[in-house]
C-alpha positions as CSV (number, residue, x, y, z in Angstrom):
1,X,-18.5,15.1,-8.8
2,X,-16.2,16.2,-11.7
3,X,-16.7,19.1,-13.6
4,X,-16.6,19.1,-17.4
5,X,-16.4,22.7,-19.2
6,X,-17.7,22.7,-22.7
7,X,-17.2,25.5,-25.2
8,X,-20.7,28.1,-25.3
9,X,-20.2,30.2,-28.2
10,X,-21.5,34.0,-28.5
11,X,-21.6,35.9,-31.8
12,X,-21.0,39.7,-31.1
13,X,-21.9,42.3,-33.8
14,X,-19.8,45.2,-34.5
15,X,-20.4,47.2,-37.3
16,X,-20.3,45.3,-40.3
17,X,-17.5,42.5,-38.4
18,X,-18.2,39.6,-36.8
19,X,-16.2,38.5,-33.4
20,X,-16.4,35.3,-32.3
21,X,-15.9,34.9,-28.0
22,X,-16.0,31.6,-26.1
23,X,-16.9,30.9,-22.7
24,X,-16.1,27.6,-20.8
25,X,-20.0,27.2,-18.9
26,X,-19.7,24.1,-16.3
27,X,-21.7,20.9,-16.9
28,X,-21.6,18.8,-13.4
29,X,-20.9,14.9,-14.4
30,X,-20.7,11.7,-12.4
31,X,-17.7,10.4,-11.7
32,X,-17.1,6.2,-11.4
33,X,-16.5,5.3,-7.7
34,X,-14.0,3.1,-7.3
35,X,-14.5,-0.8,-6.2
36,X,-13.3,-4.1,-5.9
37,X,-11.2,-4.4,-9.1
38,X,-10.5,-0.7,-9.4
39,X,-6.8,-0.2,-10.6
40,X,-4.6,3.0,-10.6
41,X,-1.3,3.3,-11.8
42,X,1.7,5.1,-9.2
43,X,4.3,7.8,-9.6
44,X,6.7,5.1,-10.2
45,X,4.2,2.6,-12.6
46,X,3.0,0.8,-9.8
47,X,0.1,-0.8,-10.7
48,X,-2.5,-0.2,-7.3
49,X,-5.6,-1.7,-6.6
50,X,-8.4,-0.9,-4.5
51,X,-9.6,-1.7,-0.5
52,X,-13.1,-0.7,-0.2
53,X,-13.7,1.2,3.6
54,X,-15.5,-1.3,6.1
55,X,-15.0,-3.4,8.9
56,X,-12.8,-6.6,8.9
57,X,-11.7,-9.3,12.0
58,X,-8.0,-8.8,12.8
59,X,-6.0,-10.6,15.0
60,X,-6.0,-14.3,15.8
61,X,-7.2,-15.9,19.3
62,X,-5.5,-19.9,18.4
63,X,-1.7,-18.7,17.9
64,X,1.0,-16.0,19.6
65,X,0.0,-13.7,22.6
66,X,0.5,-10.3,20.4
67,X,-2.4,-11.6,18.0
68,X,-4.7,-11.9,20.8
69,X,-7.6,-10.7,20.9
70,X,-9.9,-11.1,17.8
71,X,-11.3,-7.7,17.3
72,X,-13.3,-5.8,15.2
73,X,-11.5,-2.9,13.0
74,X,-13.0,-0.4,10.5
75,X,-10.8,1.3,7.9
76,X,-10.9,3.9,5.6
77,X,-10.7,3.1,1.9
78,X,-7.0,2.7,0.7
79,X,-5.0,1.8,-2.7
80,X,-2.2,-0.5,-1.9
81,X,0.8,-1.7,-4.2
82,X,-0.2,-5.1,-6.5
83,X,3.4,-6.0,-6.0
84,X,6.0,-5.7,-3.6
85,X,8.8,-3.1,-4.5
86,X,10.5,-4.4,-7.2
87,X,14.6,-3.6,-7.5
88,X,14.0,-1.8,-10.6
89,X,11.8,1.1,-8.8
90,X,13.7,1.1,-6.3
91,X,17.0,2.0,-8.3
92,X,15.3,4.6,-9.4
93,X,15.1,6.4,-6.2
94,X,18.4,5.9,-5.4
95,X,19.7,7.0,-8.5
96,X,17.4,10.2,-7.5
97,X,19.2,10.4,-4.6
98,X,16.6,9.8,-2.0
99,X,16.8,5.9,-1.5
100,X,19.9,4.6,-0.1
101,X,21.6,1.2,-2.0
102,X,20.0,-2.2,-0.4
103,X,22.8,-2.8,2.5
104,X,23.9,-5.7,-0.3
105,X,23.7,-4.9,-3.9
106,X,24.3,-8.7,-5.6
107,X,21.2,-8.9,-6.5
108,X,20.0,-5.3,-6.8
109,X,22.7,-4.8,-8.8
110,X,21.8,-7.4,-11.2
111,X,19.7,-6.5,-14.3
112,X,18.0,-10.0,-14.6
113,X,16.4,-9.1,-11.0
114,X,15.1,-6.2,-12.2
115,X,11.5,-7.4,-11.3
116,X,12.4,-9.1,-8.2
117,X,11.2,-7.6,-4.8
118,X,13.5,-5.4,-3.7
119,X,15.8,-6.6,0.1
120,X,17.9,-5.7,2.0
121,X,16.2,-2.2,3.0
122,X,15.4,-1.2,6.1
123,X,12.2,0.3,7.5
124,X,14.1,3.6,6.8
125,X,14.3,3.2,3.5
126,X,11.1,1.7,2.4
127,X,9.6,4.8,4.4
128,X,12.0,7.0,1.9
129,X,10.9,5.3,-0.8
130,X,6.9,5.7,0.0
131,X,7.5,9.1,0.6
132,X,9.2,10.0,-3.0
133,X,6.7,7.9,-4.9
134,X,3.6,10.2,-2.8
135,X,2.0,7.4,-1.3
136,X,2.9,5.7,2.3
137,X,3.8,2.6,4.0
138,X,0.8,0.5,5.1
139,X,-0.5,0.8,8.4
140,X,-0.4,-2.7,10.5
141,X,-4.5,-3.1,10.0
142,X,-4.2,-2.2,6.3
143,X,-2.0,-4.7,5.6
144,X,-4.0,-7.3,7.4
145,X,-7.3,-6.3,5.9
146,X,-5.4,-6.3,2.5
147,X,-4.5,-9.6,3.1
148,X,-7.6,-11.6,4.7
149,X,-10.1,-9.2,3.1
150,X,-13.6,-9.4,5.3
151,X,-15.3,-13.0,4.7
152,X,-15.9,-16.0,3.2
153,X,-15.0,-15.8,-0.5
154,X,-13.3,-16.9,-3.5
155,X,-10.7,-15.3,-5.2
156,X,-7.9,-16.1,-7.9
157,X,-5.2,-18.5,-7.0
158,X,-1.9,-16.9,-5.6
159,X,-4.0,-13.5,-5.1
160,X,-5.8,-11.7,-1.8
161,X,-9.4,-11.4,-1.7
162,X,-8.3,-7.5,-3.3
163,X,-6.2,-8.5,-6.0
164,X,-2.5,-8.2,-4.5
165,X,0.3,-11.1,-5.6
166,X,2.8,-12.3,-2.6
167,X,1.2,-11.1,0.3
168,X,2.2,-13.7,2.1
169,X,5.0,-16.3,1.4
170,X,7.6,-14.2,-0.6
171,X,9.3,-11.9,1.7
172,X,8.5,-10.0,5.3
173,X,7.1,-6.2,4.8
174,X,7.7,-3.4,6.7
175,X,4.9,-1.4,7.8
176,X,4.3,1.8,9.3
177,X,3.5,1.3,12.6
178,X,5.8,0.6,15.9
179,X,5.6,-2.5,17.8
180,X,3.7,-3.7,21.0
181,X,2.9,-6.5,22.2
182,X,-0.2,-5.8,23.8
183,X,-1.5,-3.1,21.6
184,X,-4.9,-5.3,20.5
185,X,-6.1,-5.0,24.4
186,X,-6.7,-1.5,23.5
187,X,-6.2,-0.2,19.8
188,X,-8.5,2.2,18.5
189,X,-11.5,0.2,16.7
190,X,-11.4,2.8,13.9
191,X,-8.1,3.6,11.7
192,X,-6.0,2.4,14.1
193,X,-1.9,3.5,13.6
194,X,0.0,1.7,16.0
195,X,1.9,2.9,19.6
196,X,2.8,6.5,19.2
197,X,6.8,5.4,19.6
198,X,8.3,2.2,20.1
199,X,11.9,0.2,20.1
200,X,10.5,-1.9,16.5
201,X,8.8,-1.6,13.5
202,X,6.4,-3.9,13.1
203,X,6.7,-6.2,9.7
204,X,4.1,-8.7,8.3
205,X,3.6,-11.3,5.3
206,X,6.0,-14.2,6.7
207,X,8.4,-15.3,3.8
208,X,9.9,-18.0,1.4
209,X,12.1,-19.2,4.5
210,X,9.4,-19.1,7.2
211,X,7.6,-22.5,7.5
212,X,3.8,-22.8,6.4
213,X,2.4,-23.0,9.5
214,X,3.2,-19.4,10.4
215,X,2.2,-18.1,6.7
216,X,-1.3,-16.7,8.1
217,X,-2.6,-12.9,7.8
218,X,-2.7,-12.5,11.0
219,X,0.9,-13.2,12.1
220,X,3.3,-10.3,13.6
221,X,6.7,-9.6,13.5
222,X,9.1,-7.1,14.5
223,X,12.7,-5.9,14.5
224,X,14.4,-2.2,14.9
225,X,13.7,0.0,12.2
226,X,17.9,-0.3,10.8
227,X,17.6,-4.2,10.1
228,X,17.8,-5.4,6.2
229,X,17.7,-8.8,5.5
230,X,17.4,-11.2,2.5
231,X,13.6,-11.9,3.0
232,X,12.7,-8.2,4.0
233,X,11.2,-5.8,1.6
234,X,7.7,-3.6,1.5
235,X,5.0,-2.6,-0.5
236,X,3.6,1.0,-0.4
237,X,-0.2,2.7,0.2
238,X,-2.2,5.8,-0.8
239,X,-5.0,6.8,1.4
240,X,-8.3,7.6,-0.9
């Protein structure tokens, strides 16, 4: 409920003078709850959209041992970057001083890949980056449920079922969590965050060099939290 203060004007008599005084009386009013659709712009202009709370199916029973099993997960409502980190945002923070360069530059470097996701950062550095702009990286069920969304349904060609571009296909993305192998024979049903410590961090999304058949939401992969590559990059989250 937001609260809207509108002026409540009192005439006071003094003599033969007139003083006007004003005081600010509260009027409750309705604010919009956010939906499917719902937008909000970032610290850095990133466009966010919106992931109703709920339940959703994670996981995957048909493909690698770490998907296994199918289970149901509920989550918290989140916002979660449209895009992936572009190079342009990015430069920002470094020029801040609180990113460190991509471990290579050609690119980054390059004005005409100024909207390009940005590589070549680790898991350190997409967590530094997160944490300047005032939002997060993506826990491992976010990112899934961002991806898959929670049943049958169309949506727009080359978007999720929430409205993000590239969530799968473009480039790997780190998120917050550590890995393990067998952490679905266990994980928390509700909010679930990951091991408490760990070797890897965990990154999802497949990318432009993976082949098709392992392009699904449910996929995991994983490498130490140092490693940049060419097809690595991240997106970033704000809890509700």
């Amino acid at each position: 409920m937001k609260q809207v203060f509108l002026p409540v004007v009192f005439v006071l008599v003094w003599g033969s003078s007139l003083v006007a005084c004003q005081k600010s009386t509260a009027i409750p009013m309705e604010t919009p709850t956010p939906g499917i659709g719902s937008t909000m712009t970032g610290e850095d202009g990133a466009t966010l959209v919106y992931v109703p709370a709920g339940e959703f199916t994670m996981g995957s029973d048909n493909n690698g041992t770490d998907e296994k099993p199918i289970h149901t997960v509920y989550l918290d409502a989140f916002w979660i970057d449209q895009t992936e980190v572009t190079n342009g945002m990015y430069a920002k923070c470094v020029s801040a001083g609180k990113c460190d360069p991509p471990s290579t530059t050609v690119q980054f470097s390059n004005l005409h890949y100024a909207d390009y996701p940005v590589v070549y950062v680790s898991w350190y550095s997409a967590n530094a980056y997160c944490t300047w702009v005032d939002r997060r990286l993506l826990t491992e069920a976010e990112w899934e449920k961002a991806a898959r969304g929670t049943g049958v349904g169309g949506s727009e060609s080359g978007k999720s079922p929430y409205g993000l571009y590239d969530i799968a296909s473009n480039i790997w993305e780190w998120v917050g969590d550590w890995y393990s192998e067998s952490y679905y024979q266990n994980s928390p049903s509700t909010n679930p965050l990951g091991p408490d410590s760990g070797t890897y961090k965990v990154l999802r999304g497949g990318s432009l060099s993976f082949v098709s058949s392992g392009l699904r939401s449910a996929i995991r992969n994983w490498d130490y939290p140092s490693y940049s590559n060419h097809v690595v990059g991240f997106r970033c989250s704000r809890s509700e």
